[in-house]
MILORO-329197 format. One line per 3 residues: number of its first residue (from 1); their letters; for each residue x, y, z of N, C-alpha, C, O, CB. Coordinates in Angstrom, 1 decimal, m for minus. Each point is the difference from the previous one (the first is absolute). Glycine has a CB too. Example, Ala and Ser with C-alpha at 12.3 -4.5 7.8 and 13.67 -1.06 7.14 Angstrom:
BEGIN
1	AS	13.2/m5.7/7.8/m0.9/1.2/0.0/0.9/1.2/0.0/1.0/0.0/0.7/m2.9/m1.2/0.5 | 1.5/2.3/m1.9/0.9/1.1/0.0/m0.8/1.1/0.8/0.5/1.1/0.1/0.7/m1.7/m2.3 $
***
This chain:
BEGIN
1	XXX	0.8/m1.2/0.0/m0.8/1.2/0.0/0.9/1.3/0.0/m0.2/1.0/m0.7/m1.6/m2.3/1.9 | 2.7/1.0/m0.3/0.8/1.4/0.1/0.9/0.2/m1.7/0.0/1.0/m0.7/0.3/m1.4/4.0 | 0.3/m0.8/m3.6/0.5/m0.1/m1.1/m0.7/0.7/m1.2/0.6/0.3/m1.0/0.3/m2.2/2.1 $
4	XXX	m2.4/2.1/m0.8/m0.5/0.5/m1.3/0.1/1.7/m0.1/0.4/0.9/m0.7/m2.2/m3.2/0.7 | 1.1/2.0/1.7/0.2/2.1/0.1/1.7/1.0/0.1/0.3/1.1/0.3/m3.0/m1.5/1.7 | 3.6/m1.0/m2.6/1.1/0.6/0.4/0.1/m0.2/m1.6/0.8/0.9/m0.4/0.1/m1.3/3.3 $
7	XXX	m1.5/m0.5/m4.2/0.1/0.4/m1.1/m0.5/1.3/m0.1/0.7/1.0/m0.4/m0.7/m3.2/m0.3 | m1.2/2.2/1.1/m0.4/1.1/m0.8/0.8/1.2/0.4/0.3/0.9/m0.8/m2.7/m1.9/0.7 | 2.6/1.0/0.8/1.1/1.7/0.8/1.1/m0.1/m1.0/0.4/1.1/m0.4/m0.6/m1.2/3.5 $
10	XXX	0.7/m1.1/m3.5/1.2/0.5/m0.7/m0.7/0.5/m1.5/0.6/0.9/m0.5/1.4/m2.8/1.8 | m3.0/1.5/m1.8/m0.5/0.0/m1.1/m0.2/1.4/0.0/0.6/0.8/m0.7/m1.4/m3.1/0.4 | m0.3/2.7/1.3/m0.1/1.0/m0.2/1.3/1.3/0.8/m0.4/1.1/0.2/m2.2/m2.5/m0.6 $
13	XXX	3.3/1.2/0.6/1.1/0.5/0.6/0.8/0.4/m1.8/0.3/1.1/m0.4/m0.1/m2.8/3.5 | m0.1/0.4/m4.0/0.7/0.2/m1.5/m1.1/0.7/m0.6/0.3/0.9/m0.7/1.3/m3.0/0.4 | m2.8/1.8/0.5/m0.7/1.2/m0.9/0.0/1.8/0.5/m0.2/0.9/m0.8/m1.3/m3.1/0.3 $
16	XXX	1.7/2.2/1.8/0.5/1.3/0.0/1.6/0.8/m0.5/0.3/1.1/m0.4/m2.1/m1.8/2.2 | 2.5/m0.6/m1.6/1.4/0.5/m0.7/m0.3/0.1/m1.5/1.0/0.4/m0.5/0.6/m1.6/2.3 | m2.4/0.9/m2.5/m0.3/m0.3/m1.4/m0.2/1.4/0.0/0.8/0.8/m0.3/m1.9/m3.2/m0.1 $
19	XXX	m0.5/2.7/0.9/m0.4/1.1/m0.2/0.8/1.4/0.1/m0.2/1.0/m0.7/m1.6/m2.6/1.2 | 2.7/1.6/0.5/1.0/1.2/0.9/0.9/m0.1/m1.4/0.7/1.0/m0.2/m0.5/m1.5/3.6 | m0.1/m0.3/m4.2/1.4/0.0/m0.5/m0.7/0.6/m1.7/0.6/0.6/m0.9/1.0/m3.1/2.8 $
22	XXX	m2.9/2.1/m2.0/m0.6/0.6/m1.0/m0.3/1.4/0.3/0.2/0.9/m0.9/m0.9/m2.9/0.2 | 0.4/2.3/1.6/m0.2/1.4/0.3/1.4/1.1/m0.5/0.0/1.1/m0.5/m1.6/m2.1/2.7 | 2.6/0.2/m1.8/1.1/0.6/0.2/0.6/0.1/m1.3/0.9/0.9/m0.3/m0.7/m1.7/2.5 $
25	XXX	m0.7/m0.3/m3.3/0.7/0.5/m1.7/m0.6/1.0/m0.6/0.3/0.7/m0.9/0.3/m2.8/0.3 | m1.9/2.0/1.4/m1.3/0.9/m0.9/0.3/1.4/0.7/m0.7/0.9/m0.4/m1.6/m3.0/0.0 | 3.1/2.4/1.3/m0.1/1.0/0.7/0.7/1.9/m0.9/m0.1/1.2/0.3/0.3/m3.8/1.9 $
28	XXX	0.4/2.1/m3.1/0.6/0.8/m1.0/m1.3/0.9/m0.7/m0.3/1.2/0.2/2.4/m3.0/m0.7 | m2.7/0.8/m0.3/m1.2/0.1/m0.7/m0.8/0.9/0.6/m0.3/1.2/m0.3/0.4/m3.3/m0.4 | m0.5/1.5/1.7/m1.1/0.4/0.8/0.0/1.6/0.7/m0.9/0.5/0.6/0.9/m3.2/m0.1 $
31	XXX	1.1/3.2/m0.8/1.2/1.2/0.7/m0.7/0.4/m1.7/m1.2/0.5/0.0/4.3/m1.3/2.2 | m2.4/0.6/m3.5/m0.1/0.6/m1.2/m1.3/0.3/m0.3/m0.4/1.0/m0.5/2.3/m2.0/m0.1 | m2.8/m0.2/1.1/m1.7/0.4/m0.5/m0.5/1.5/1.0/m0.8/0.8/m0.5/m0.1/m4.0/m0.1 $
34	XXX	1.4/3.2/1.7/m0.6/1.1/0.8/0.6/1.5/m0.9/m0.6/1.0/m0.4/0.6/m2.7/3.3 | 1.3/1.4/m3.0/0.8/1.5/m0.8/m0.8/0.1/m0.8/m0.4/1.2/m0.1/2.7/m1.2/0.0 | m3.0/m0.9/m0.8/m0.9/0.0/m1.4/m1.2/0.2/0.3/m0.9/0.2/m0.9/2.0/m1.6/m0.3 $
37	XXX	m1.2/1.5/2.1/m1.5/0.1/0.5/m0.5/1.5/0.0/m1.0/0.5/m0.5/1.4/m2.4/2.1 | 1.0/2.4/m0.9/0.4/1.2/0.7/m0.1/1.3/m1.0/m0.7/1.0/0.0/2.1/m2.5/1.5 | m0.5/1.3/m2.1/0.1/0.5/m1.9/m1.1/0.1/m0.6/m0.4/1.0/m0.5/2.3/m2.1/0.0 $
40	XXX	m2.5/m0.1/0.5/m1.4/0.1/m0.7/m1.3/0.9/0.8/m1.1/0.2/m0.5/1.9/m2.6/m0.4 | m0.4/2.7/1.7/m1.1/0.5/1.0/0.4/1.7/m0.1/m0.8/0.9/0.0/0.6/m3.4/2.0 | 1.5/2.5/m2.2/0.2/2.0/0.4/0.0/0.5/m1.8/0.1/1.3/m0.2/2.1/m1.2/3.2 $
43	XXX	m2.3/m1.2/m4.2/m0.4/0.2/m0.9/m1.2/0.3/m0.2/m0.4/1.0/m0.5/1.9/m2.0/0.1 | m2.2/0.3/0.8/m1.5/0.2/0.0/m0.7/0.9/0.2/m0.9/0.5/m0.7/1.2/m1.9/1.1 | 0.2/1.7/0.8/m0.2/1.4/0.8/0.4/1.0/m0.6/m0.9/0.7/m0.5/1.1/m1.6/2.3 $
46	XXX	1.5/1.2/m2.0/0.0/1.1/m1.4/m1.2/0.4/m0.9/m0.7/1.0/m0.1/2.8/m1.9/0.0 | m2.1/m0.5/m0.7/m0.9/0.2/m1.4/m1.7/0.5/0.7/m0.7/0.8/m0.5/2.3/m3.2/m1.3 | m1.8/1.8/2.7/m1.3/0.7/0.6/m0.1/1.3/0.4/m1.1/0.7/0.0/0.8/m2.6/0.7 $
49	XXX	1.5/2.3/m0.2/0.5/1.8/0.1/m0.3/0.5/m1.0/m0.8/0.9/m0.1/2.5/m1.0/1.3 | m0.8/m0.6/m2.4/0.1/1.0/m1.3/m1.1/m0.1/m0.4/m0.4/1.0/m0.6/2.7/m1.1/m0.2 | m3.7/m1.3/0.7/m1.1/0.7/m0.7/m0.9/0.8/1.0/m1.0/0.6/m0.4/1.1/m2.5/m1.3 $
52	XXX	0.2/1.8/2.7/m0.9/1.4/0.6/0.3/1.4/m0.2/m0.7/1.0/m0.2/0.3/m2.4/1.7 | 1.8/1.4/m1.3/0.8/1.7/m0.8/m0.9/0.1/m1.5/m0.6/1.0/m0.4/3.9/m1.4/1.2 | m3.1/m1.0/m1.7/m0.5/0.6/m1.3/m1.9/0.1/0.1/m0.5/0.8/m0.8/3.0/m2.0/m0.7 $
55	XXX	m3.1/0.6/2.2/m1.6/0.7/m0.1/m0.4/0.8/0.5/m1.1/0.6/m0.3/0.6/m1.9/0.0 | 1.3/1.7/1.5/m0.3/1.2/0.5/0.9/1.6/m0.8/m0.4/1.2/0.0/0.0/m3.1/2.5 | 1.5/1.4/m2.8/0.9/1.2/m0.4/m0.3/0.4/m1.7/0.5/1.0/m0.6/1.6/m2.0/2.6 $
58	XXX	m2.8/m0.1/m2.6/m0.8/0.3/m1.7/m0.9/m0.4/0.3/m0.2/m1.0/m0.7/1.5/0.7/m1.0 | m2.7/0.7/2.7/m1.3/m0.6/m0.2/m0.8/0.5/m1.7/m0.1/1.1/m0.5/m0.1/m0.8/3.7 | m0.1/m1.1/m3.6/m1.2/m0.2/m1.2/0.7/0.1/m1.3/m0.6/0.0/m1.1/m1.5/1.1/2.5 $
***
């Protein structure tokens, strides 16, 4: 009995090293998608600036 709950601990003991260690290659990425995120967001915002300058600053 004990033999089983002491599999499973190691089992699940390697699936957390699995996971910790996937975290850890993906961790670059995951850093580059937020910069891109980031970029994409204070673009946005610009271009939403500049069309409110242009309907308000040439209305009709």
């Amino acid at each position: 009995m004990f033999d089983t709950y002491r599999m499973l601990g190691r089992e699940h003991e390697a699936d957390l090293e699995r996971e910790a260690a996937q975290l850890h290659r993906a961790d670059p990425f995951r850093r580059q998608r937020r910069r891109v995120a980031r970029v994409a967001f204070v673009a946005l915002a610009i271009a939403a600036a500049m069309l409110l300058v242009w309907l308000f600053a040439f209305p009709g």
